[in-house]
C-alpha positions in Angstrom: 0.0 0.0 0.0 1.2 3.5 -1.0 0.6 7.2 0.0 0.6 10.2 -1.9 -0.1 13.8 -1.3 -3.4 14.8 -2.5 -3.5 18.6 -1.0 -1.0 20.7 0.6 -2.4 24.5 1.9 -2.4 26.4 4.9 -5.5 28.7 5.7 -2.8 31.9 7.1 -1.6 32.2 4.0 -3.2 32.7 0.5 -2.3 30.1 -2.1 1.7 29.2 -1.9 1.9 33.0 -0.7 5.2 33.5 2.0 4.8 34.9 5.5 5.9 38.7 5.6 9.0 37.5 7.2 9.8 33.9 5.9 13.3 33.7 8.4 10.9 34.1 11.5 7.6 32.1 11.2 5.3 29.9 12.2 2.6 28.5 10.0 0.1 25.7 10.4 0.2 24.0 7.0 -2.7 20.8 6.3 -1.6 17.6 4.1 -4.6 16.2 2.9 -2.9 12.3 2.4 -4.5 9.3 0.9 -4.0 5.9 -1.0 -1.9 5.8 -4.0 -4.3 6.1 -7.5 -7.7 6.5 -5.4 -9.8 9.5 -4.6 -10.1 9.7 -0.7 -7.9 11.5 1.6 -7.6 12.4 5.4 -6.2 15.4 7.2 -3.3 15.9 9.1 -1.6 18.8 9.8 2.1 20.4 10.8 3.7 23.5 12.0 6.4 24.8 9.9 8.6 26.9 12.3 11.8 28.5 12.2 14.7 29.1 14.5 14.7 32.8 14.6 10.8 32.4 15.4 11.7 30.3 18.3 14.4 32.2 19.3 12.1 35.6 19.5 9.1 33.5 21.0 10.6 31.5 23.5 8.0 28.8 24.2 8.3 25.4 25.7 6.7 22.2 23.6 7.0 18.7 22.4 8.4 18.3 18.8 5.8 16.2 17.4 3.7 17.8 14.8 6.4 20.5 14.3 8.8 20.9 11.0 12.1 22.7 11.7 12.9 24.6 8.9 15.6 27.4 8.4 13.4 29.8 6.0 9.9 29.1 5.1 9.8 28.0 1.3 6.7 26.3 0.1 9.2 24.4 -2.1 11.0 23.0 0.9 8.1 22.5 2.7 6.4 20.4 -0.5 9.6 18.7 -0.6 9.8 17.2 3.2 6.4 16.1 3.1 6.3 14.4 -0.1 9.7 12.4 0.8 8.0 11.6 4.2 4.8 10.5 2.7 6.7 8.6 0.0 8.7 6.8 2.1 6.2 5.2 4.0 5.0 2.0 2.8 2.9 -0.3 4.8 0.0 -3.2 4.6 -3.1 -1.3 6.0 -4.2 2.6 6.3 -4.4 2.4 10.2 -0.6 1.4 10.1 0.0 4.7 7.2 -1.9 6.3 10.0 0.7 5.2 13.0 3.4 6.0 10.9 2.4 9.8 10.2 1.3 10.1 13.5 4.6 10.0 14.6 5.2 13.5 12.3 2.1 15.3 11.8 -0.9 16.0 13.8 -3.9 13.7 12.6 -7.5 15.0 12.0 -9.0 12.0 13.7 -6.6 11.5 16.4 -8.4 11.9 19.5 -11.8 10.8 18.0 -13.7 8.2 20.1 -16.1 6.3 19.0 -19.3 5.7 20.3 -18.1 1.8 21.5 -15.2 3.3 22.8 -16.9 5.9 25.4 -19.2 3.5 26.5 -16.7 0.8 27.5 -15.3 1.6 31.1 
C-alpha cells in the first residue's frame, strides 16, 4: 500500500503566498494524504517553524507535529512532506496512519467512537 499527497495548503496564507517574514515564522500548513491512485484522503496537519521564530518567541513544547525549517519555502516544505509520505510503505491505512502520527498531527486522532466511550 502507498501514500501520496493529494493537497497541501495552509489557511494563514493565500495560495503558496510566503509569510511577511519567511526567516521568522510559524505556520500551520494541512496535508490532505490518501492511498496511492484513489480519490479519498484524510487530514493531518504540521507546524512549519523556524529558528529565529523560536528564538524571539521562546516557548516550551513537544516536537511532534512540528517541521524545523531554516526559512519558510513552500518548495522546501512540499519537498519534506512528499519524501515523508513517499517513504512510508505499509499493509493497511491504520498502520500509514501510525506511521504519520509519529510527524504530523492527525484530524481523527483523539476521535472516540461511540463503542469506545461506553466501554469503562
Amino acid at each position: 500500500m502507498h501514500l501520496e499527497v493529494k493537497k497541501i495548503f495552509s489557511t494563514e496564507l493565500r495560495e503558496l503566498a510566503l509569510p511577511e517574514d519567511p526567516a521568522c515564522c510559524a505556520v500551520t500548513v494541512f496535508v490532505d494524504i490518501g492511498l496511492k491512485h484513489s480519490e479519498g484522503a484524510e487530514q493531518f496537519h504540521v507546524l512549519v517553524v523556524t529558528p529565529q521564530f523560536l528564538i524571539q518567541h521562546p516557548a516550551t513544547f513537544w516536537g511532534k507535529g512540528c517541521l524545523l525549517i531554516p526559512e519558510f519555502s513552500w518548495r522546501e516544505v512540499i519537498r519534506m512532506i512528499e519524501r515523508l509520505v513517499s517513504s512510508i510503505s505499509v499493509c493497511s491505512w491504520d498502520e500509514a496512519v501510525k506511521v504519520l502520527c509519529n510527524y504530523m498531527e492527525w484530524e481523527f486522532e483523539n476521535y472516540l467512537s461511540s463503542d469506545d466511550t461506553t466501554r469503562s
